[in-house]
C-alpha angles and dihedrals in degrees: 000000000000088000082049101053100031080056089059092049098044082061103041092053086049085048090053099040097055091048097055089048091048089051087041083058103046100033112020136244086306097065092118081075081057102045085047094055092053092050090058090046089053090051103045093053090046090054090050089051083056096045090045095057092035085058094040090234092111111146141158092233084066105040084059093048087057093050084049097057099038082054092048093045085057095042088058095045086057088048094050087049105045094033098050082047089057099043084054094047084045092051092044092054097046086034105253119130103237094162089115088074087064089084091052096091089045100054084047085053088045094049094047092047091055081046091057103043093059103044083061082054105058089038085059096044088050092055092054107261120143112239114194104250081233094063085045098051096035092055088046092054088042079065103047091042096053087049092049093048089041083053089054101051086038113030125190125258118257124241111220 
């Protein structure tokens, strides 16, 4: 029985191991900031699901909406990411400092956490729990916060 269990545990470490490794490769050392950002994908469609059922206006058409937009979101954070990595590369090799645009990818991840934070949130709030108004406020300045600091690294054109 000891042979047994220490068997399990020697291969789920591996297991572990070799999944942390594989996300480490792919995003970074800050994958948990990913993994994160699925698990709320995976909650808030789960709570529209919820919602859905709880409002009687549950339908295919919008569940796949929803997969859709959870794979978009996705889609644009690896765009952020691998265009603001080429623009830098771009500006090294003509001599322009594009580093700025690093953060880029990171400001896109932080906006679509905050979205989907709230929009847990809401689900939450339609099915009758009751969210603390500061969750609620504090996601909401979060939000205005990262745009303003995003505006900042990135600032609009101005129109003359």
């Amino acid at each position: 029985m000891n042979n047994f269990f220490a068997a399990f545990v020697d291969k789920a470490n591996l297991i572990w191991g070799a999944v942390v490794a594989g996300l480490t490769y792919v995003f970074g050392v800050h994958w948990p900031v990913f993994a994160l950002f699925l698990a709320l994908n995976v909650v808030d469609y789960i709570y529209g699901i919820l919602k859905a059922r709880a409002t009687d206006t549950m339908s295919s058409a919008k569940g796949a909406k929803g997969v859709v937009k959870k794979v978009s979101y996705w889609v644009i954070i690896a765009l952020a990411f691998g265009v603001s990595c080429i623009f830098i590369d771009i500006g090294a090799t003509i001599g322009v400092d594009l580093g700025f645009l690093q953060l880029m990818g990171w400001f896109v991840l932080a906006i679509y956490i905050i979205n989907e934070l709230t929009s847990i949130v809401e689900n939450m709030m339609a099915l009758g729990v009751d969210v603390p108004d500061i969750l609620v406020k504090g996601l909401a300045a979060a939000r205005t916060v990262v745009d303003q600091a995003g505006d900042k690294v990135v600032p609009d054109e101005k129109t003359e």
